[in-house]
N, C-alpha and C positions, 0 to 999 in steps of 0.2 A: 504494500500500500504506500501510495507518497504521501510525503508530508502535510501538503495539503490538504488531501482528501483522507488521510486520518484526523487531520485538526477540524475539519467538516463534522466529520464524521462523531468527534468527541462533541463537538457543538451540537448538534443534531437528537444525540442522544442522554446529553445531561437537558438541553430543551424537553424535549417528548418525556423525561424522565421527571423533570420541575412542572412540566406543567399538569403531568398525572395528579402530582403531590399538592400543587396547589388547585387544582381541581376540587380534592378530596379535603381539604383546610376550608375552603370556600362551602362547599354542604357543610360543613357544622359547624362553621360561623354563624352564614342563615339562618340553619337551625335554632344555633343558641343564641342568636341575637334576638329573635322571634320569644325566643321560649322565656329565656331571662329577663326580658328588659331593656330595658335604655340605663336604666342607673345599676344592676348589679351585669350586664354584659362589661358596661364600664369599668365596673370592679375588677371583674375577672381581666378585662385588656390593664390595666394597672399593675397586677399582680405581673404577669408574662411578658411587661417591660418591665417590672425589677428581675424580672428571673433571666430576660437577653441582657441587659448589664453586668451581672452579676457573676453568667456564663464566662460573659467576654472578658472578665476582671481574672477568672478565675485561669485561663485558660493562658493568658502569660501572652499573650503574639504567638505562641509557639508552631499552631499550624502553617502559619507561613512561611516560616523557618524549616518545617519538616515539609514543607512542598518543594521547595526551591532547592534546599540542600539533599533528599533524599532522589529529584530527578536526577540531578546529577551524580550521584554517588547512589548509588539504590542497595549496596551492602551492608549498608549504614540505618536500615529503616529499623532492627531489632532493634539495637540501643537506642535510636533515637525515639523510639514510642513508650521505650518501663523506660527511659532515662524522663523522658515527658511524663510520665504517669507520677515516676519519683516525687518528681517537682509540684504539681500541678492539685494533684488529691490534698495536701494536709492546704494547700491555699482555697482549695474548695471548701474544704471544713472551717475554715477560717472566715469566708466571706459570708457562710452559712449562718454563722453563729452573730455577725455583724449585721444580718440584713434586718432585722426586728429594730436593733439601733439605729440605722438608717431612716426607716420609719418613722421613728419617735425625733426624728432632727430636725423632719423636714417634716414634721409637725402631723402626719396621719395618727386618726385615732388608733383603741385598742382592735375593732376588727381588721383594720391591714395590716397591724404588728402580728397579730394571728396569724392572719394569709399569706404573709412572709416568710414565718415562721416555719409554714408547711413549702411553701413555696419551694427552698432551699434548700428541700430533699434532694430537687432535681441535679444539685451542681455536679456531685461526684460522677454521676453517672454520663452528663452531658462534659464532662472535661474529658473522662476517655474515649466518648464516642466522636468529639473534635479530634485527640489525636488520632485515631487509627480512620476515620475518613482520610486525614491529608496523606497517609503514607497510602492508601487507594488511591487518591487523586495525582501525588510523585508518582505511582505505576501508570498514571495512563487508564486507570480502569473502569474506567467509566461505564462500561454496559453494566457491571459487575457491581458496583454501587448504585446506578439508578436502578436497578432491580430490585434490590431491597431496601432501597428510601422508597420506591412507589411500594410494596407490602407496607413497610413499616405504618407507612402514612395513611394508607387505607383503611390497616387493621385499626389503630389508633380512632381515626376519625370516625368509622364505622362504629366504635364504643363508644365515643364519644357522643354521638348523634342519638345510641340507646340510651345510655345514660339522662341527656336532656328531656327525652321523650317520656323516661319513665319518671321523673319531676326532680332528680337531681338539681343541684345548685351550683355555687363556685365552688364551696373548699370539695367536691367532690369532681369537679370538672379538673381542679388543679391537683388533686393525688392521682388520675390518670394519667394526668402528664409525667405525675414523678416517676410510676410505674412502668411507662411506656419507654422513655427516657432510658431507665434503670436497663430495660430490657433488650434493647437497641444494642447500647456500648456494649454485653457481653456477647450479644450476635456477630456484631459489629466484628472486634476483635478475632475473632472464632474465624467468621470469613473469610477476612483479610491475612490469617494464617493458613488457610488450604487454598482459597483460590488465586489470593495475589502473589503471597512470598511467602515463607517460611520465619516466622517471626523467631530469632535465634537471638540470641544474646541478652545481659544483663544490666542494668542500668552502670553507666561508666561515666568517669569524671569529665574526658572532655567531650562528650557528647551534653553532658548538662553545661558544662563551661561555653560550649558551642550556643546553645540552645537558650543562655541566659545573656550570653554578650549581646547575639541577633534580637533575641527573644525583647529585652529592656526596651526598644526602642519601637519594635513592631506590634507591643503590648500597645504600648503611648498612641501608637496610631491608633490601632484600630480602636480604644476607648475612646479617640475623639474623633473617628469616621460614626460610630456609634451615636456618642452624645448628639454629632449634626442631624442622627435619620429618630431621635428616639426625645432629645430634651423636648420637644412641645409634646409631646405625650404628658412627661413627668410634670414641665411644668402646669401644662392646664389642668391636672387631674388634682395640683396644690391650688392652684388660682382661681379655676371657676367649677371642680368639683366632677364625678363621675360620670353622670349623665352626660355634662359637654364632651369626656372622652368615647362615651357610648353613641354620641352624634359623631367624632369623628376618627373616629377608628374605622366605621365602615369604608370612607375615602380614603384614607389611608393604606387599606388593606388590598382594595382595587389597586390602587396605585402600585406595590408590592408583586401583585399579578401583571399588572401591565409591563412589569421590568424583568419578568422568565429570560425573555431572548438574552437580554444585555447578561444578567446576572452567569446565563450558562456558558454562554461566549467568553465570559470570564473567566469560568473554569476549567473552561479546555486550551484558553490561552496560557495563563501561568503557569503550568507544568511543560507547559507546550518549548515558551518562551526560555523558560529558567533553565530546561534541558538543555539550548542551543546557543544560549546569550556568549557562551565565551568562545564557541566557534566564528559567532557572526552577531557582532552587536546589533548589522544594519537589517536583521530581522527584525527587530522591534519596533523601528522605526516604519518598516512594508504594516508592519503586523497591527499597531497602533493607528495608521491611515487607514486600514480596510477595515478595522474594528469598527471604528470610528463611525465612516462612511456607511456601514450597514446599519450599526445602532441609529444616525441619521434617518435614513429611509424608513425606518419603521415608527420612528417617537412620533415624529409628527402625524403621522397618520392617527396615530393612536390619542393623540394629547385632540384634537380636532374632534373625532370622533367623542371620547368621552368628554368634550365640552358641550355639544349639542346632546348626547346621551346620557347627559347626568340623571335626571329625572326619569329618564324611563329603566335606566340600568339598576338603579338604587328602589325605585319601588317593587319591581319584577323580584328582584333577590331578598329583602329584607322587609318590604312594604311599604305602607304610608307611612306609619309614626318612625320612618329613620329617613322621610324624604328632606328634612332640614339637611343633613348631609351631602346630598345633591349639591350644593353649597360650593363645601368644601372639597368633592371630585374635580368642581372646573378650575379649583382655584389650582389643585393640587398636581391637575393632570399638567401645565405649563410651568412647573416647579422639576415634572420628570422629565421635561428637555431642553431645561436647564442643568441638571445634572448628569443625564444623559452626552450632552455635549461636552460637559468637563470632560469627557474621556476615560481612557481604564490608567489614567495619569499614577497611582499609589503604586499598581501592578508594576509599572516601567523603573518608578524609582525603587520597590524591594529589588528585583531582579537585579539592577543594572549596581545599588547599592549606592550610586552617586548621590551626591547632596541630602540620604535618607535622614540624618541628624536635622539636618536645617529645616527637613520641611513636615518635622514635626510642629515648627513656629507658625508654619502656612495654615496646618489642623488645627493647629488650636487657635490661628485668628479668625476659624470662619466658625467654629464651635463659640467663639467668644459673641461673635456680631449675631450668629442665628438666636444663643440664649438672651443675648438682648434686644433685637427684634422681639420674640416672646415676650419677655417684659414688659415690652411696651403695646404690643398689642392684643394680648391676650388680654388683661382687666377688661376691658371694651369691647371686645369682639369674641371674646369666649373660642369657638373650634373655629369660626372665622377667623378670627386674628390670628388664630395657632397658623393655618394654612397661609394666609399671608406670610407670617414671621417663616415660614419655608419655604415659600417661592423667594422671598429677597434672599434668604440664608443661602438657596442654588445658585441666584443671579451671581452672589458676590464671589461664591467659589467658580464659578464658572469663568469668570473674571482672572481670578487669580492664579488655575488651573493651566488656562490657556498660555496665559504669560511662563510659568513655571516650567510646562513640556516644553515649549517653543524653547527654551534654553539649553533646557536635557537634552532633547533629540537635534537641536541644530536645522540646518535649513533642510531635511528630511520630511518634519512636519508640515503635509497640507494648510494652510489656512485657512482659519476654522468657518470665514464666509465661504471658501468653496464647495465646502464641504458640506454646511447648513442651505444651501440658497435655493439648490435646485427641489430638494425635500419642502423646504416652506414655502417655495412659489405654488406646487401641488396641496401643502395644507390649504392655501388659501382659496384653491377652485374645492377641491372638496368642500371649503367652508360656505363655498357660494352657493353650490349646489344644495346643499339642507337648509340655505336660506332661502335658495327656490323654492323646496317643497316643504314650505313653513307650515302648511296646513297640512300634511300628510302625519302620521305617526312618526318617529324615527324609526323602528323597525324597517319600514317601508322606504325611507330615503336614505338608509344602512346601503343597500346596494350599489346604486348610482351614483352616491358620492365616494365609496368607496373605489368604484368602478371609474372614476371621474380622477381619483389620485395617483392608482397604478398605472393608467393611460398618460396621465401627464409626464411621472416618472419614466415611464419608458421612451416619447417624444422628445423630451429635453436630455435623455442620454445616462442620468442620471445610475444607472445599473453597470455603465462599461468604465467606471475610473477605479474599479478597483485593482491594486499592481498586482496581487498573488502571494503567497508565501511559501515560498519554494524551495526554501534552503533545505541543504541536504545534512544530515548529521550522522555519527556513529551512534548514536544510541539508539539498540534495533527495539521495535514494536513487543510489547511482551506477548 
């Protein structure tokens, strides 16, 4: 198989694999958005942002450390997974026993100090099932992991959906989670010792020396790639309370589905990338343009579409009492291509390691501007304002994104008007077209306008500026 059309082909199939998974997320959302409420769905999305925080505290940076370093050395995945585990479990137990405290700081009463409490069952089990994913995803294995995150996801939301039905509530929706979780990381491990590699070896000093030098820095990221996709959860659910989270968690969560493509092309990128980067830097720079350019063609289509389909999408799935949300879909869907545009920019500096110190100071100034945007617009606009305070929080990284690669990659990097122009000339005829058939349903002007933006994209040429990535490497296919 060429490089290519393996890196397709990994895109392809962590897609069709995410989008099984977020399929089956999405039925017991509805479900339990329907069944719970507006103010205890809230709760329950509350709880599962402290418990993705808390993951992501727990878990060191270390998978991206064991992607990067494990493609290229693949000898090295034994120690590097019990050397990660070493590490990683008593900091779980750690942040476990801290999350009740957290609660109490940031002022929640004694029921989420409770729901934290159980919450935090989930860490150990979600910190080993981070490491032993990344050493699957350093193999390349991607049919082998989307196979059993689509089971895992199904079995899961398939009980969870009985659960809600038969009048369960949160703390019983969030011990499935801990059990599922729990269940997963031993599977997990299990698999990725017969079908990917032979997990041999013992936890060793410089694999944790390796793993905490990389790890310190790649933590810091992603805490604050985190805090930009998750502080307006946290803060609005202190500021204007659960309900306006339960109003805007369901745009949110769309929003989350609408970024499957970008997210999986990400994933078959950075193993892809990290394997070849010291043979051929100037893959990343082919590989960063064609990312790019495709994630382009798709956002806008989709940011357009759920602008006019806010109202009909949001009653269809969840009903009338979660149509205030609508709201926050059209705010939210133009915040995802804003970030969408920023590029797979974090991807290019792990791999390549240049400047990754300094632009720790980049994360945390656009995590600084999005939490104060929140500040200032949430008291006022409750899950409005939170969406606002996220479309500027994208704008401004997108800003700084662009200027930041464009240094990294050198005159290699497209610019970013060429790249956006011909995709948002087509949003704008598709937008025209649902303004023709303003009296129609959207359902009904779903087609034509859609039919109206792949016809443009195709007339303006937009599909042949991709260059290919071609590069050839020694590290053969497992």
């Amino acid at each position: 198989m060429t490089e290519s059309r393996r890196l397709l082909g990994n895109t392809a199939v962590l897609s069709g694999a995410e989008l099984c998974v977020q399929m089956a997320n999405l039925a017991f959302v509805a479900v339990a958005a329907r069944r719970l409420g507006v103010a205890d769905f809230g709760l329950y999305s509350i709880a599962m942002t402290f418990a993705l925080f808390a993951r992501t505290i727990s878990l060191m940076g270390f998978p991206q450390v064991i992607i990067r370093d494990v493609a290229q050395h693949r000898e090295r995945a034994g120690r590097y997974l019990f050397s990660g585990i070493a590490l990683t479990v008593p900091v779980a137990l750690l942040v476990w026993a801290l999350l009740p405290v957290a609660a109490s700081v940031a002022g929640y009463g004694p029921q989420m100090k409770s729901l934290l409490w159980l919450t935090g069952a989930i860490l150990v089990g979600a910190t080993i099932q981070g490491l032993a994913e990344a050493i699957a995803r350093a193999f390349e294995r991607m049919t082998t992991l989307g196979v059993f995150r689509i089971a895992v996801s199904m079995t899961t939301a398939a009980a969870g959906i009985i659960l809600v039905l038969s009048g369960a509530r949160v703390r019983a929706l969030v011990a499935l989670q801990v059990a599922s979780v729990s269940l997963e990381a031993c599977a997990l491990v299990l698999l990725v010792h017969r079908r990917v590699t032979p997990l041999a070896g013992l936890p060793s000093r410089p694999a944790m020396s390796a793993l905490l030098r990389d790890g310190f820095v790649l933590f810091a990221l992603s805490v604050l790639d985190l805090a930009m996709r998750r502080v307006d959860v946290l803060l609005l659910a202190r500021l204007s309370g659960a309900e306006a989270v339960g109003l805007y968690m369901p745009g949110l969560r769309l929003i989350e589905y609408a970024g499957i493509l970008r997210m999986s092309a990400l994933g078959a990128l950075f193993p892809f990338l990290s394997a070849r980067w010291q043979e051929s830097p100037e893959v990343a720079a082919r590989g960063y343009n064609d990312a790019l350019n495709a994630f382009a063609l798709v956002v806008f289509g989709l940011a357009v579409t759920l602008s006019f389909g806010a109202e009909s999408i949001i009653g269809l799935l969840l009903g009338e009492v979660y149509l205030p949300a609508a709201s926050v879909l059209r705010i939210l869907a133009w915040s995802l291509v804003a970030t969408v545009l920023s590029g797979p920019v974090l991807m290019i500096v792990i791999i390549s390691r240049r400047g990754i110190g300094a632009f720790v100071a980049v994360a945390g100034a656009e995590a600084v501007v999005k939490t104060v945007l929140c500040g200032l617009l949430i008291p006022g606009g409750a899950q409005i304002g939170a969406a606002w305070a996220a479309c500027g929080g994208a704008v401004f990284s997108l800003v700084v994104r662009t200027w930041w690669i464009r240094d990294l990659l050198g005159p290699a990097k497209r610019p970013l008007a060429k790249t956006a122009a011909r995709p948002a000339f087509a949003a704008l005829v598709a937008a025209a077209v649902y303004a023709l058939l303003d009296g129609t349903t959207f359902w009904v002007a779903l087609v034509p306008a859609t039919a109206g933006y792949v016809v443009t994209l195709q007339l303006l040429g937009a599909v042949s500026i991709f260059s290919g990535v071609h590069a050839h490497s020694s590290v053969k296919s497992p």
